[in-house]
LUMPALUM-623607 format. One line per 3 residues: number of its first residue (from 0); their letters; for each residue y, z, x of C-alpha. Coordinates in Angstrom, 3 decimals, always signed. Layout:
N
NUM = a = Y Z X ~ ...
//
This chain:
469
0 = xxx = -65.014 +0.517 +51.920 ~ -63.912 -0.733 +48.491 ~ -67.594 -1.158 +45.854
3 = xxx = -67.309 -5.512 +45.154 ~ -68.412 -6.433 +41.999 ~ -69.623 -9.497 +41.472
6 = xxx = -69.691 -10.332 +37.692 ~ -71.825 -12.678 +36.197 ~ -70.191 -15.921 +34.851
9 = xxx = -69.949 -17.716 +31.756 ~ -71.812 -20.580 +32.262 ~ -72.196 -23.301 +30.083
12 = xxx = -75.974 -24.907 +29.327 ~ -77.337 -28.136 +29.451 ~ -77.166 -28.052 +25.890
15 = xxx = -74.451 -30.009 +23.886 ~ -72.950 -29.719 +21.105 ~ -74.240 -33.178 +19.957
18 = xxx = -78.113 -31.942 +19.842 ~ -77.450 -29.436 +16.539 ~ -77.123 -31.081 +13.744
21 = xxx = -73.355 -30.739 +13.246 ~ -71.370 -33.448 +11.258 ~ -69.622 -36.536 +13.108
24 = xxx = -66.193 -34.739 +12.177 ~ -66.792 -31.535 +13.857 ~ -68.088 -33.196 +16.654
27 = xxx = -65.116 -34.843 +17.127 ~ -62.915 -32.192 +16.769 ~ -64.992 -30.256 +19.351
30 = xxx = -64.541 -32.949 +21.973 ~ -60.773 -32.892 +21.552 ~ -60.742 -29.663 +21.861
33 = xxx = -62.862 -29.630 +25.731 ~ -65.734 -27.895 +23.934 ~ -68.349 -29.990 +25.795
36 = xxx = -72.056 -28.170 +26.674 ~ -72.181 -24.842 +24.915 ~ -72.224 -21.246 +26.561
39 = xxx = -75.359 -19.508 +26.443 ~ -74.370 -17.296 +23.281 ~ -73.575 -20.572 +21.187
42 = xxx = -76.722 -22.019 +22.394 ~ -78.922 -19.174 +22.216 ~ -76.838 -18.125 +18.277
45 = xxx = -75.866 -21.569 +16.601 ~ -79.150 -22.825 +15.958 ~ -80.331 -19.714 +13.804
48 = xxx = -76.792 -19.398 +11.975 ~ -77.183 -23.735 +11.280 ~ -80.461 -22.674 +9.480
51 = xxx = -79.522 -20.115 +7.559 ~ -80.914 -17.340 +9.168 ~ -79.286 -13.801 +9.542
54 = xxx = -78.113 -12.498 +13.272 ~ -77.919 -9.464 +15.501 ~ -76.319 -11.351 +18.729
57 = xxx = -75.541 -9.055 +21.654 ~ -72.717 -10.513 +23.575 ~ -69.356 -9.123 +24.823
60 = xxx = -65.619 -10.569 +24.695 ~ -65.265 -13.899 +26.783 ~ -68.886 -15.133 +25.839
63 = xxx = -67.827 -17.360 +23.471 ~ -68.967 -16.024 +20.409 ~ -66.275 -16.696 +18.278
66 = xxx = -67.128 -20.291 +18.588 ~ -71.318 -19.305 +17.559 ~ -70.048 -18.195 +14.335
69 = xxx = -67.360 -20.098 +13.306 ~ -68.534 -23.492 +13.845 ~ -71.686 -22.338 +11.634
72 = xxx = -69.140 -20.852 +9.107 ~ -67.156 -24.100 +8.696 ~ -69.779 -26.530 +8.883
75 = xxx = -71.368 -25.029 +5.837 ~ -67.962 -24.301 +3.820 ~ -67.620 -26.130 +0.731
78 = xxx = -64.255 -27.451 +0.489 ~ -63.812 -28.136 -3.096 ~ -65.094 -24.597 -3.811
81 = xxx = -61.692 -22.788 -3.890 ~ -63.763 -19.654 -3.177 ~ -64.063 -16.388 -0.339
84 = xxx = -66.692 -17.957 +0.782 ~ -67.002 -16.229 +4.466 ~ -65.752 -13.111 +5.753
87 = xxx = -64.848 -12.215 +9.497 ~ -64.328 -8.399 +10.034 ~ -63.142 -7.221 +12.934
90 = xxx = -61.988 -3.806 +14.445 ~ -58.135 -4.631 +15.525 ~ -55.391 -6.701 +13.872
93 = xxx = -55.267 -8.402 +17.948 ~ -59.103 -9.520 +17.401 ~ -58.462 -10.445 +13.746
96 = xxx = -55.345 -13.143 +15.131 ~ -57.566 -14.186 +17.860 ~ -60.512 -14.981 +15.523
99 = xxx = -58.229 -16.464 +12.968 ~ -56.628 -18.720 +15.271 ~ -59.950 -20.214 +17.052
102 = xxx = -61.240 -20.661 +12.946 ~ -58.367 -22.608 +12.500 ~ -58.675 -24.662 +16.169
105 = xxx = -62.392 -25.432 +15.003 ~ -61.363 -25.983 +11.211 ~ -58.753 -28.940 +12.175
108 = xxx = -61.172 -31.467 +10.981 ~ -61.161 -30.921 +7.808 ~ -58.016 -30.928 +5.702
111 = xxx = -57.426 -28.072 +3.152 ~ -59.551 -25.356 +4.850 ~ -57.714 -22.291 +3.986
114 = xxx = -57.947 -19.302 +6.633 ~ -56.471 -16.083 +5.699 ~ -55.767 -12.846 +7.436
117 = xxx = -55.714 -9.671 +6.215 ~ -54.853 -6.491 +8.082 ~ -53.432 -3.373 +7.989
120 = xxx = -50.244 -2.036 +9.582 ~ -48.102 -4.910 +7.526 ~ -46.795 -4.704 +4.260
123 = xxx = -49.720 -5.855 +1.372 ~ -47.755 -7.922 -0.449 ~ -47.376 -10.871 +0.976
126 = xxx = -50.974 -10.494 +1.113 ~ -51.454 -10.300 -2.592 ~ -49.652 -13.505 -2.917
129 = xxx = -51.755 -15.913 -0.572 ~ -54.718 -14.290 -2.345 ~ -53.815 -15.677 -5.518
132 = xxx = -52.962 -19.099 -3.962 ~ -56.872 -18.849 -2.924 ~ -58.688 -18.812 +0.348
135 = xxx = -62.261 -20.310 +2.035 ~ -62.155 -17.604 +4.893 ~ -60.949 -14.021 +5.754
138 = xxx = -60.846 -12.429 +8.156 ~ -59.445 -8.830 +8.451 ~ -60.222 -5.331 +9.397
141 = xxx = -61.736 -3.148 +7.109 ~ -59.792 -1.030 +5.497 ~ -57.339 -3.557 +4.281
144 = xxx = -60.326 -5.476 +3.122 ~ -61.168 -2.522 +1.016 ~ -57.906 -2.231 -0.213
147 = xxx = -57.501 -5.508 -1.747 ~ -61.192 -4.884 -3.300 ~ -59.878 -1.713 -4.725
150 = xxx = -56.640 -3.579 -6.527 ~ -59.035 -6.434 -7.684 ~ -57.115 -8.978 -5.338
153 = xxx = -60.256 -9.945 -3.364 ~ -63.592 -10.696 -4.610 ~ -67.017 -11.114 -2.756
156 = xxx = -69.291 -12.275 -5.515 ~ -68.967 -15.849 -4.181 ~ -69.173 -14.943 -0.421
159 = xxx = -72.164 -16.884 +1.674 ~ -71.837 -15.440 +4.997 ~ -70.662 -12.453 +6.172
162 = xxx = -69.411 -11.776 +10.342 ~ -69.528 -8.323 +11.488 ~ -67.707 -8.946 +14.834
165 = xxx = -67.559 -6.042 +17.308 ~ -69.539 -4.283 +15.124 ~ -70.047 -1.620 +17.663
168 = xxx = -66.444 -0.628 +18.054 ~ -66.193 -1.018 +14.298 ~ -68.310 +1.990 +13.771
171 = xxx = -66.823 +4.204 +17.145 ~ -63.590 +3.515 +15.411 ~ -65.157 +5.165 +11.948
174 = xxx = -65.245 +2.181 +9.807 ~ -68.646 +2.672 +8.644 ~ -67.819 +4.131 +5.370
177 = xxx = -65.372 +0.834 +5.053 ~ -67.937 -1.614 +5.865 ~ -70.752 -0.163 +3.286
180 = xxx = -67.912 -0.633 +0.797 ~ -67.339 -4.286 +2.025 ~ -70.825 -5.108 +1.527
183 = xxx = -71.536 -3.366 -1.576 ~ -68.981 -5.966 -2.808 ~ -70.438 -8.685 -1.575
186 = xxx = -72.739 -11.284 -2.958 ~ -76.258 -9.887 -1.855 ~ -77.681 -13.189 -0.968
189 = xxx = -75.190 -13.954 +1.893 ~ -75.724 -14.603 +5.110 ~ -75.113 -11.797 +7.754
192 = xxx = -74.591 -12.490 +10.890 ~ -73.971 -9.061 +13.226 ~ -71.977 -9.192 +16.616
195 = xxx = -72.158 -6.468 +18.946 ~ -71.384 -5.783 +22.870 ~ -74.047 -2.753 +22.691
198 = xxx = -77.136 -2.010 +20.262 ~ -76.910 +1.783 +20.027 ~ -78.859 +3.078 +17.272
201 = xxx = -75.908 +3.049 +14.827 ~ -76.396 -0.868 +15.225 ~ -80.364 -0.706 +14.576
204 = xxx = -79.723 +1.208 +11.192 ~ -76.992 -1.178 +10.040 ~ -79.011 -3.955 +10.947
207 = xxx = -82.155 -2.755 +9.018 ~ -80.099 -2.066 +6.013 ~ -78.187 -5.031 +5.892
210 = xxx = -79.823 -7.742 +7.176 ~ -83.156 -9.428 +6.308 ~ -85.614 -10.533 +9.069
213 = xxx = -82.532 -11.158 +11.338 ~ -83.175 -13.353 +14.715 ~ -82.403 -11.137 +17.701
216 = xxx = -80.305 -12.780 +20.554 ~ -79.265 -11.246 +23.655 ~ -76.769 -12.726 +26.161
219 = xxx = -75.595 -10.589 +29.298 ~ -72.880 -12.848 +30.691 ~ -69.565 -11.539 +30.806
222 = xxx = -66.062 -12.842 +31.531 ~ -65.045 -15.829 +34.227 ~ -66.703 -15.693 +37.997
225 = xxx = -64.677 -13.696 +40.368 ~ -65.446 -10.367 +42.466 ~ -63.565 -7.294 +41.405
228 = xxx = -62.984 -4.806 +43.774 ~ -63.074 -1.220 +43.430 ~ -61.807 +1.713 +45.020
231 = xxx = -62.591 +5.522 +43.682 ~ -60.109 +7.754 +44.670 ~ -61.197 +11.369 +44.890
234 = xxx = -59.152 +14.268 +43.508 ~ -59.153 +18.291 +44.042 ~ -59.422 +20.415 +40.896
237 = xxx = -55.925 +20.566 +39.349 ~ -54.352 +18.094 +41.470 ~ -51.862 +15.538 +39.135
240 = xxx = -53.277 +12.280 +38.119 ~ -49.859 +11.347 +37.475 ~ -49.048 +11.658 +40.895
243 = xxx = -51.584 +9.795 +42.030 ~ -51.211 +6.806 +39.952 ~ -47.571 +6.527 +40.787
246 = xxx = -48.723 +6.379 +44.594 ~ -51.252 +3.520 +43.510 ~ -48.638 +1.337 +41.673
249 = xxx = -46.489 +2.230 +44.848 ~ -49.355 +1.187 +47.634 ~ -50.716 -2.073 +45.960
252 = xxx = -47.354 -3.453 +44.195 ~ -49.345 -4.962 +41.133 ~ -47.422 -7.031 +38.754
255 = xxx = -48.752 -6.370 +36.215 ~ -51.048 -3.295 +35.637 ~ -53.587 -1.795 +32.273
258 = xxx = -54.250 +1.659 +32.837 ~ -57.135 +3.447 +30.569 ~ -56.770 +7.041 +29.329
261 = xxx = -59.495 +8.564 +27.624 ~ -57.184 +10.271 +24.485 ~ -53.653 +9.393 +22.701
264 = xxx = -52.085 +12.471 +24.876 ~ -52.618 +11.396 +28.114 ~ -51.309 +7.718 +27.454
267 = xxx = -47.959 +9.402 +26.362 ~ -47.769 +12.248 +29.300 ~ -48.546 +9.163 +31.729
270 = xxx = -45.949 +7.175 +30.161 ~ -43.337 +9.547 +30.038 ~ -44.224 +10.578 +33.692
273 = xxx = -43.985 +7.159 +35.025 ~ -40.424 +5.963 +32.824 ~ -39.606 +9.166 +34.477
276 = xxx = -39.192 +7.702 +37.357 ~ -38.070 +4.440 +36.253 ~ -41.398 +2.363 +35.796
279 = xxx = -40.983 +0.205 +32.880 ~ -44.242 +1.310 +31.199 ~ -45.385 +1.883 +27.846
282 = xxx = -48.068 +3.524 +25.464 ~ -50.454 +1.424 +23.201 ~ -52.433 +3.693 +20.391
285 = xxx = -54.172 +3.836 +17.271 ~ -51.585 +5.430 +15.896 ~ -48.774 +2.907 +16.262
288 = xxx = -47.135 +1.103 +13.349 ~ -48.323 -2.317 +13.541 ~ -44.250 -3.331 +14.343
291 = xxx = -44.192 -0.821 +17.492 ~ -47.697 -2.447 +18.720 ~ -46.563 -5.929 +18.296
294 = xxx = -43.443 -4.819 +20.310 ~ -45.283 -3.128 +23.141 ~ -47.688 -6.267 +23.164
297 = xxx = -45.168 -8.710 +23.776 ~ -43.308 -6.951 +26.233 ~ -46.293 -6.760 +28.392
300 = xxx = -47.539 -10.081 +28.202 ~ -44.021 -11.633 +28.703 ~ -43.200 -9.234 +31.668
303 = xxx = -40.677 -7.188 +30.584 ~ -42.897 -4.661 +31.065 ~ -45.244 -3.596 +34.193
306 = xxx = -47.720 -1.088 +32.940 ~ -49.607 -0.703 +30.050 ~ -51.019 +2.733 +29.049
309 = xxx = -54.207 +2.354 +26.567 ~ -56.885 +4.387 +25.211 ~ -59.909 +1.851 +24.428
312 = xxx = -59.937 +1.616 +21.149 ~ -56.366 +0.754 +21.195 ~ -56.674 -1.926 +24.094
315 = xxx = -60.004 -3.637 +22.414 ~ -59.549 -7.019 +21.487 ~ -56.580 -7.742 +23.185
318 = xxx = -56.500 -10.885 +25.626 ~ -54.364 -9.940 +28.245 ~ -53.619 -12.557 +31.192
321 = xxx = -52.543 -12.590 +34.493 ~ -53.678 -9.085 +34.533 ~ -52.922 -7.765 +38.381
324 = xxx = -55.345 -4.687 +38.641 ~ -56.610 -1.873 +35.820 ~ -56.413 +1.731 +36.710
327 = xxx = -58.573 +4.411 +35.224 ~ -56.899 +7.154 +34.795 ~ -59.890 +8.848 +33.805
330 = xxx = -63.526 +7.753 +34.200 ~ -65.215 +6.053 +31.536 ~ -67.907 +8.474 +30.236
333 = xxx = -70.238 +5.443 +29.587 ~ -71.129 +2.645 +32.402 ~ -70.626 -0.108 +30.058
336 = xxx = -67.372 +0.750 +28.988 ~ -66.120 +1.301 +32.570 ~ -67.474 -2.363 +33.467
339 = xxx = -65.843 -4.035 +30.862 ~ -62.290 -2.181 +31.143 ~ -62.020 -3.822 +34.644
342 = xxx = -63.018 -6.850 +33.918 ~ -60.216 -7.704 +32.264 ~ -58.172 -7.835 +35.825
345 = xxx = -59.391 -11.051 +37.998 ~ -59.786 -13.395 +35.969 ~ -58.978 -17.445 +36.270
348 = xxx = -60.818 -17.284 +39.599 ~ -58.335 -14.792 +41.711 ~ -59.406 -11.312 +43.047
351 = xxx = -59.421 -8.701 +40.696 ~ -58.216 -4.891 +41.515 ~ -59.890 -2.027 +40.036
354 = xxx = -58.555 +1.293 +40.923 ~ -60.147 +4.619 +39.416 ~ -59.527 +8.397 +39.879
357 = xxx = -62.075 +10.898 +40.428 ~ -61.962 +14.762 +39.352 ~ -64.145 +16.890 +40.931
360 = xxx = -66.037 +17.003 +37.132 ~ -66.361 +13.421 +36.899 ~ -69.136 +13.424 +39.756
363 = xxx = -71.915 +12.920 +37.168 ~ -69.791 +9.543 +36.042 ~ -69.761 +8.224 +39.171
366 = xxx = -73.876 +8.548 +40.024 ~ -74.193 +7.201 +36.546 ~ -72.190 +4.154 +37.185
369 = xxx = -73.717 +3.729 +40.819 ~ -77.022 +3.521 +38.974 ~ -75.633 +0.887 +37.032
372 = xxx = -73.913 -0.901 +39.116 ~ -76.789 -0.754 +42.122 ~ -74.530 +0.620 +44.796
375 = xxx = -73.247 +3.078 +46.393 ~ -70.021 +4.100 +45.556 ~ -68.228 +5.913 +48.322
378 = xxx = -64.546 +8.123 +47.259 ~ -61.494 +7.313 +49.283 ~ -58.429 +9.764 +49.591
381 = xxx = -55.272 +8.389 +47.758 ~ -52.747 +6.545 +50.045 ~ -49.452 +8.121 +50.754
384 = xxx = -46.923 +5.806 +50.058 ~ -43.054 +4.772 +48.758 ~ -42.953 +6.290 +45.787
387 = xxx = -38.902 +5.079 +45.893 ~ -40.937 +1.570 +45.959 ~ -42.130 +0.879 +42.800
390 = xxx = -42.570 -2.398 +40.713 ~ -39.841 -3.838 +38.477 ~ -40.091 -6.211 +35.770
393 = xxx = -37.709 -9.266 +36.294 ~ -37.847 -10.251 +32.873 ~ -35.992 -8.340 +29.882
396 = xxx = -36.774 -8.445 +26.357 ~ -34.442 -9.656 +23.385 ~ -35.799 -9.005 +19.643
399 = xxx = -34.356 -10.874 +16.858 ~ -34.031 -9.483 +13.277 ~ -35.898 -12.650 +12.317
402 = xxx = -38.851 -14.699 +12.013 ~ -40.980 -17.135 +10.424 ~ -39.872 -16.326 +7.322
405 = xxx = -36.687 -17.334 +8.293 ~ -37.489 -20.630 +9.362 ~ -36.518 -19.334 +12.823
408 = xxx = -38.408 -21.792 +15.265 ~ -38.780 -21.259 +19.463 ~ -36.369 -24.471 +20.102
411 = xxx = -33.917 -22.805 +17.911 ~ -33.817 -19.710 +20.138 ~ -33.670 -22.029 +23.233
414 = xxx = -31.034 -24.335 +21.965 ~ -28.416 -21.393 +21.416 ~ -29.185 -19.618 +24.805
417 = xxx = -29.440 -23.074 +26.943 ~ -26.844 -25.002 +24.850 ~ -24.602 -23.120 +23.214
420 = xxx = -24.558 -20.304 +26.006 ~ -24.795 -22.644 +29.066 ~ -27.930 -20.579 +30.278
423 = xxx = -30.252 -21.954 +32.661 ~ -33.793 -22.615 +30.866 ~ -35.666 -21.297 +33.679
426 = xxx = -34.738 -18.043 +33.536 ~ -36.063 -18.221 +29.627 ~ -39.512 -16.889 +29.282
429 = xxx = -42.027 -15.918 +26.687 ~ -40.892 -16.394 +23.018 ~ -42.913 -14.824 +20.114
432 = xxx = -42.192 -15.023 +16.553 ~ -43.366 -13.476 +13.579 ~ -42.860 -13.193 +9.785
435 = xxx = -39.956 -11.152 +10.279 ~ -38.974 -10.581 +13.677 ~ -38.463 -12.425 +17.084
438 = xxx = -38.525 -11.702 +20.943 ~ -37.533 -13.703 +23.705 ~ -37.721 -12.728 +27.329
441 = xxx = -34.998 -13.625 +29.916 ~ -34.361 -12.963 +33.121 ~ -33.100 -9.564 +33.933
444 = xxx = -29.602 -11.351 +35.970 ~ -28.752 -13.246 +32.477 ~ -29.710 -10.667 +30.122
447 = xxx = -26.191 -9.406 +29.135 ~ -25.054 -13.011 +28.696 ~ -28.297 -13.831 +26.559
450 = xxx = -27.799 -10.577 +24.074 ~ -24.217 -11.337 +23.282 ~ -24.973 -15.002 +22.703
453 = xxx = -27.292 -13.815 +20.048 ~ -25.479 -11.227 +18.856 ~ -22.227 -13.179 +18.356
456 = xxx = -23.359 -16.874 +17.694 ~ -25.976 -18.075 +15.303 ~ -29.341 -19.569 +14.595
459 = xxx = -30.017 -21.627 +11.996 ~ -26.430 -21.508 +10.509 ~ -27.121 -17.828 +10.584
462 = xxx = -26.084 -14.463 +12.047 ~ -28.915 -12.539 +13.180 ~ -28.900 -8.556 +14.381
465 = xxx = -30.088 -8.581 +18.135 ~ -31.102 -6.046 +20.108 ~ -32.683 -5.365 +24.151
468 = x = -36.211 -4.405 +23.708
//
């Protein structure tokens, strides 16, 4: 029988918003935006950062944390004061957007709050240039943050509060030598207010250097209420995990599937094995160009693409939805880590699907993780099945040699593929844009017609290079 696990839900308190002692404005813009009683992090967090008071707040992705910090981080802001005046770091460029985007949701109260982002895997300078033009917030990962400290294009000596989000995966990902650096720059009487999933002893130390007489808060929720459920599927020394996921994909049919590997190498020997046999699946690592990671990101969420191959470092901090079932190709070697990899599948209130592979040497995992889950855990054999039946994107992606910098906009996109092109909108799916490049999925049956459109028409007055992702 498959393990069920039943994850604890976010859960929103009693409390409201309207018992802190946040202004009128901000408590409007919080009730347009839905935010009604907070979740137990905000509750439990908000107070202490409203009075001034550093942090260590244990909470994971989905609590709701972004909101704990940055409604104390703009409710203190001085406007007027064209001045760095908070700083977000965060591990991945994907968490930096996210956090950057929910600053700006919260900030929409008050006109001529300037939130910037600086990361690294994009050219610095653009950068350089909305640094000059000023900013109240940053947020960015940290060693692009130490870069622009190191050319003199960002200074600290004004900052007031200071997030350390993830601050665990910060350090696994070695940016510990980065954030001393960041903080050595910074005004000394800040604020510091520490996020962090775990509090391994790495956190302690930063903590008790950093940080003076922080509040401690601890909230265990995690993700939306569902029940996961698990199988373990037990292998024979030297039999091929390859194999055995394809059989997986080819049993269960998911959609849309995340599969963990433990280093870089097996992500790409997985991914080659599986587009070997004509599963549209990629890689995602730490050593991507930011361009190629952007590319692989929107591919998978628009559903061009059917399986995503991650280590986790590279897959932290990306919201992924709709996610069908996770496969570990590998066990997690910590509990934690294992728990929240699959809770990224089942969310929204459907059935997750967690589906892990077990070595012979991977034993020890498994009684850890039965420990921690409080259950036994019971290994199944791995079902024969189709492998000539595997699943297919329907959707196809075309990228544009164009962005925002172009003035490129989604209706333009839509207008030349519906309008000028006589396509059907419903078969026209997910568009992204950035600075400097575009994608647009389509369905697979008008993908031909959609590429020459672009290829051989225009956008904005313009001819733009097109290509099939």
């Amino acid at each position: 029988m498959p393990a069920i696990l039943a994850q604890e839900p976010i859960v929103t308190t009693t409390c409201t918003f309207s018992t802190l002692p946040l202004s009128r404005a901000m408590l409007d813009n919080l009730a347009s935006l839905e935010y009604t009683s907070m979740t137990p992090i905000q509750a439990e967090s908000l107070p202490w950062v409203l009075a001034g008071r550093d942090l260590i707040a244990q909470a994971k992705t989905g609590s709701g944390k972004t909101a704990a910090f940055g409604i104390g981080l703009l409710e203190k802001l001085q406007v007027d004061s064209f001045a760095v005046q908070a700083l977000v770091l965060c591990p991945t460029r994907e968490l930096a957007d996210q956090v950057a985007k929910e600053l700006r949701r919260l900030a929409r109260f008050t006109h001529n709050i300037k939130i910037l982002t600086l990361c690294g895997g994009v050219a610095i300078g653009p950068q350089l240039g909305s640094l000059e033009r000023g900013a109240h917030i940053v947020v960015g990962t940290p060693g692009r943050i130490v870069d622009h400290l190191r050319k003199g294009s960002l200074h600290l000596d004004r900052l007031q509060q200071l997030v350390l989000d993830e601050a665990d995966r910060m350090l696994d990902m070695g940016f510990a030598d980065d954030i001393n650096t960041v903080i050595a720059s910074a005004n000394s009487e800040r604020q510091t207010l520490l996020f962090s999933a775990t509090y391994p002893a790495n956190i302690q130390q930063m903590s008790a250097r950093y940080q003076r007489d922080p509040v401690r808060v601890t909230v265990e929720s995690l993700h939306t209420s569902q029940q996961i459920r698990q199988h373990f599927y037990e292998l024979a020394e030297g039999d091929s995990r390859t194999s055995a996921v394809i059989n997986l994909l080819a049993h269960f049919q998911p959609a849309s599937t995340l599969i963990f590997c433990n280093t870089k190498a097996e992500c790409e020997e997985l991914a080659d094995g599986l587009q070997a046999k004509k599963v549209a699946a990629l890689a995602l690592h730490g050593d991507m160009e930011q361009k190629e990671r952007d590319r692989v990101l929107v591919r998978f969420a628009n559903k061009s693409c059917a399986v995503l191959i991650a280590t986790d470092v590279a897959a932290r901090g990306i919201d992924i939805k709709d996610l069908d079932a996770v496969i570990n190709y590998e066990l997690a070697r910590d509990s934690e880590v294992h728990v929240h990899r699959i809770g990224r599948t089942g969310r929204a209130g459907a059935e997750g699907l967690a589906l892990s592979l077990v070595a012979p040497r991977e034993i020890v995992r498994v009684n850890r993780l039965e420990d921690y889950l409080r259950q036994t855990i019971s290994l199944e054999a791995v079902p024969d099945s189709d492998t000539n039946s595997l699943p297919q994107p329907v959707m196809a992606t075309l990228n544009i040699d164009g962005g925002k910098k172009d003035k490129l906009r989604p209706g333009d996109i839509i207008g030349a593929l519906t309008k000028d092109a006589g396509l059907p909108f419903e078969k026209i799916g997910k568009i992204d844009i950035f600075d400097f490049a575009a994608y647009v999925a389509v369905d697979r049956s008008i993908a031909r017609a959609a590429l020459r459109q672009l290829q051989e028409g225009k956008l904005k007055g313009r001819k733009f290079r097109a290509r099939l992702c």
